[in-house]
C-alpha positions as CSV (number, residue, x, y, z in Angstrom):
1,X,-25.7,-1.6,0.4
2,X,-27.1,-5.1,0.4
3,X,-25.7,-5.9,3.4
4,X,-27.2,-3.3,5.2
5,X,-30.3,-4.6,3.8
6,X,-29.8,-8.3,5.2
7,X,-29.0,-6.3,8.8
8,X,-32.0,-4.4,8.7
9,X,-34.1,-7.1,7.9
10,X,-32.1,-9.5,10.2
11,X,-33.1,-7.1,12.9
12,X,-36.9,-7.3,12.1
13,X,-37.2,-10.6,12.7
14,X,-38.7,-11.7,16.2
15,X,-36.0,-12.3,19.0
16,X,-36.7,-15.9,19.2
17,X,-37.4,-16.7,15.9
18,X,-33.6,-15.0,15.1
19,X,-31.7,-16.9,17.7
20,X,-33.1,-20.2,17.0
21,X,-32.5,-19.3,13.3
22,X,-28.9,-18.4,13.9
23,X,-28.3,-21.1,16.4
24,X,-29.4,-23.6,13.1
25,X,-27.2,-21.7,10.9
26,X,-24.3,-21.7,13.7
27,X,-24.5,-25.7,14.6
28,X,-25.3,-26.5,10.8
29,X,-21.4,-24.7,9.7
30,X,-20.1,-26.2,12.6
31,X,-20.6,-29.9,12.0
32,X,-20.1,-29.1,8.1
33,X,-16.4,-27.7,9.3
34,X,-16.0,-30.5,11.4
35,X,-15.7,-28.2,14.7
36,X,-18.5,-30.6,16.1
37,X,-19.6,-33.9,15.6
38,X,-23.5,-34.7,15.2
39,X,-23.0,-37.1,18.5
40,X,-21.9,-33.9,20.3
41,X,-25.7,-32.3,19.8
42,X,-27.3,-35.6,21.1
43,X,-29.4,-34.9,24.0
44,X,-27.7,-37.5,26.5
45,X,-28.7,-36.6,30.5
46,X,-25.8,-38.7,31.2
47,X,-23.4,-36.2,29.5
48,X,-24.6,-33.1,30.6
49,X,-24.5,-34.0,34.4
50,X,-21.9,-36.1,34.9
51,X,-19.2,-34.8,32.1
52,X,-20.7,-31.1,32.0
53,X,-21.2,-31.0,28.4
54,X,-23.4,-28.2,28.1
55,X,-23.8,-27.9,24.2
56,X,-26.9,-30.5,23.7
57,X,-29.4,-28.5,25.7
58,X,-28.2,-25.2,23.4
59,X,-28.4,-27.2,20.5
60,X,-31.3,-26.5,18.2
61,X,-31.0,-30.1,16.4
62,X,-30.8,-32.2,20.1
63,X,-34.3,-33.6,20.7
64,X,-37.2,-32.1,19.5
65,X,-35.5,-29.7,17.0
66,X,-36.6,-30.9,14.0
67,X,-40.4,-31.5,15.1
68,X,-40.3,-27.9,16.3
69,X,-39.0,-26.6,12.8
70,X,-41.5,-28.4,11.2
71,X,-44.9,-26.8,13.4
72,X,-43.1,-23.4,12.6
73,X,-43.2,-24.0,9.1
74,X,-46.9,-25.3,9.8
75,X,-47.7,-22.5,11.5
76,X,-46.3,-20.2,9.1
77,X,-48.2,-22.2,6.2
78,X,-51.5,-22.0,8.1
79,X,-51.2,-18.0,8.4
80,X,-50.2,-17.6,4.3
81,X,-52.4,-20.2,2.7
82,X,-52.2,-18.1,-0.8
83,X,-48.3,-17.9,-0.5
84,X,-46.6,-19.9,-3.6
85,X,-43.6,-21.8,-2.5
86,X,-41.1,-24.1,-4.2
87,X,-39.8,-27.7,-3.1
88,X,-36.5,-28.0,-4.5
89,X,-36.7,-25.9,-7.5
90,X,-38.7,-28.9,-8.6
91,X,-42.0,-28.9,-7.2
92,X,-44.6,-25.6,-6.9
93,X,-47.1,-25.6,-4.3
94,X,-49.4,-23.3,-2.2
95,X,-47.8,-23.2,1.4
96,X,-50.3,-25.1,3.5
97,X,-49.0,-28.2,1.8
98,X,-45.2,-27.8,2.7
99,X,-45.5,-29.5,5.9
100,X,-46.7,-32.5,3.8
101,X,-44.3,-32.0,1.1
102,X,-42.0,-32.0,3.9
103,X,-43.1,-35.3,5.5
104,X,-43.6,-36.7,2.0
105,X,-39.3,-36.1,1.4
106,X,-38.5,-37.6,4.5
107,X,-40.5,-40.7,4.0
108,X,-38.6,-41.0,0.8
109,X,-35.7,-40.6,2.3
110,X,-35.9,-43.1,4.9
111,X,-36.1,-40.5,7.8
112,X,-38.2,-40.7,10.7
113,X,-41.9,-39.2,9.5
114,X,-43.5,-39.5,12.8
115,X,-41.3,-36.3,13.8
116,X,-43.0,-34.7,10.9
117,X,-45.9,-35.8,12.1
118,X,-45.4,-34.6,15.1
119,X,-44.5,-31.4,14.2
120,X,-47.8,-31.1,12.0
121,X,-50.0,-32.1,14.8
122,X,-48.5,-29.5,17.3
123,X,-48.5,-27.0,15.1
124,X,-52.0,-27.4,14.0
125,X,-53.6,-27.8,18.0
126,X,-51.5,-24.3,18.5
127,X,-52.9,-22.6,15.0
128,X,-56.2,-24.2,16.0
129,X,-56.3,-23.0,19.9
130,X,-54.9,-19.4,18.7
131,X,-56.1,-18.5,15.8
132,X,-59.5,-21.0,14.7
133,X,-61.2,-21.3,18.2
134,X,-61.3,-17.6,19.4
135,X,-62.9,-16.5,16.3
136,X,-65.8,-18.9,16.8
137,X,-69.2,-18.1,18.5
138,X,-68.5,-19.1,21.9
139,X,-64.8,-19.3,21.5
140,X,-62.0,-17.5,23.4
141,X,-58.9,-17.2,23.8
142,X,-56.8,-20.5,25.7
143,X,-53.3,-19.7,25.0
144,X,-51.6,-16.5,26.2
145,X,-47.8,-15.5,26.0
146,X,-47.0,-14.9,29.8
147,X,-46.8,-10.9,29.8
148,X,-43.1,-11.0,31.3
149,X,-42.3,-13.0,27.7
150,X,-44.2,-10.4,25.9
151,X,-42.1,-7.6,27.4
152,X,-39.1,-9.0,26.9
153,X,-39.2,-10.3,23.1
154,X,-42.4,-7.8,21.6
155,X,-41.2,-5.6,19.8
156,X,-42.7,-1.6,19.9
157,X,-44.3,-1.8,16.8
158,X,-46.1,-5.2,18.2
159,X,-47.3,-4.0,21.5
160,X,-49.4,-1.0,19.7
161,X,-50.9,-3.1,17.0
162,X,-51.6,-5.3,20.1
163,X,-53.4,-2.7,21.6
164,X,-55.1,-1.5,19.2
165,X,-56.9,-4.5,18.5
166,X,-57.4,-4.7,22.4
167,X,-58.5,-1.4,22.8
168,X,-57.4,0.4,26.2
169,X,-56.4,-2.9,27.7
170,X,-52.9,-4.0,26.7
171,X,-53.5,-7.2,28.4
């Protein structure tokens, strides 16, 4: 029973979300088993044309993965900003302050905090062209999914709350 439940709610998720999701999960066991190494995922032209390694373009951690995990997780903050979330099992926060709680760890850590950084500022020009600007007097709308993306990764359910917000144009 509970592992119909994880299908069906697998299933739910958006396409894109899932496979970059499941391409973490994937890469993550594979380096853990030792079927890869971490030097296999680096993003290295040299490699791809010349000795046809085709994994680092695949590869969610090769290049900007980690910045673009972290303006999801931005993102997703921004649109929950009463949503209670836990750091560790040590530290409880509100969720718009997990991409700093994020940052925070990895400049503890030693790790790069500019990708976090990065990350944050994407992620907030994105929530702020989207979501903040077309809601203001005088605003509209600047970023649109390209309709053939919206076709191929909406799901039903989207595309009439879409249009029901649109009225009698779906576009």
């Amino acid at each position: 029973m509970m592992a119909l439940s994880f299908t069906r709610e697998y299933f739910r998720i958006p396409a894109v979300t899932r496979v970059y999701t499941t391409s973490c999960v994937l890469t993550t066991a594979a380096v853990q088993l030792e079927v890869i190494t971490p030097v296999q995922l680096n993003f290295n032209p040299d490699f791809i044309i010349r000795r046809y390694q085709l994994l680092p373009p695949l590869a969610p951690a090769s290049s900007l993965g980690p910045a673009l995990t972290v303006m999801l997780v931005y993102v997703w903050s921004c649109r929950r900003p009463l949503a209670p979330v836990s750091v560790c099992g040590v530290l409880s926060l509100r969720a718009p302050l997990l991409p700093w709680a994020l940052a925070g760890g990895s400049l503890l850590l030693g790790d790069a905090v500019a990708v976090d950084l990065l990350g944050i500022a994407v992620g907030h020009l994105y929530y702020f062209l989207v979501v903040v600007f077309p809601n203001q007097p005088g605003g509209r709308k600047l970023l649109t999914t390209p309709a053939l993306l919206r076709t191929l990764f909406d799901r039903p359910d989207d595309r009439l709350l879409r249009d029901e917000k649109q009225g009698d144009d779906p576009h």
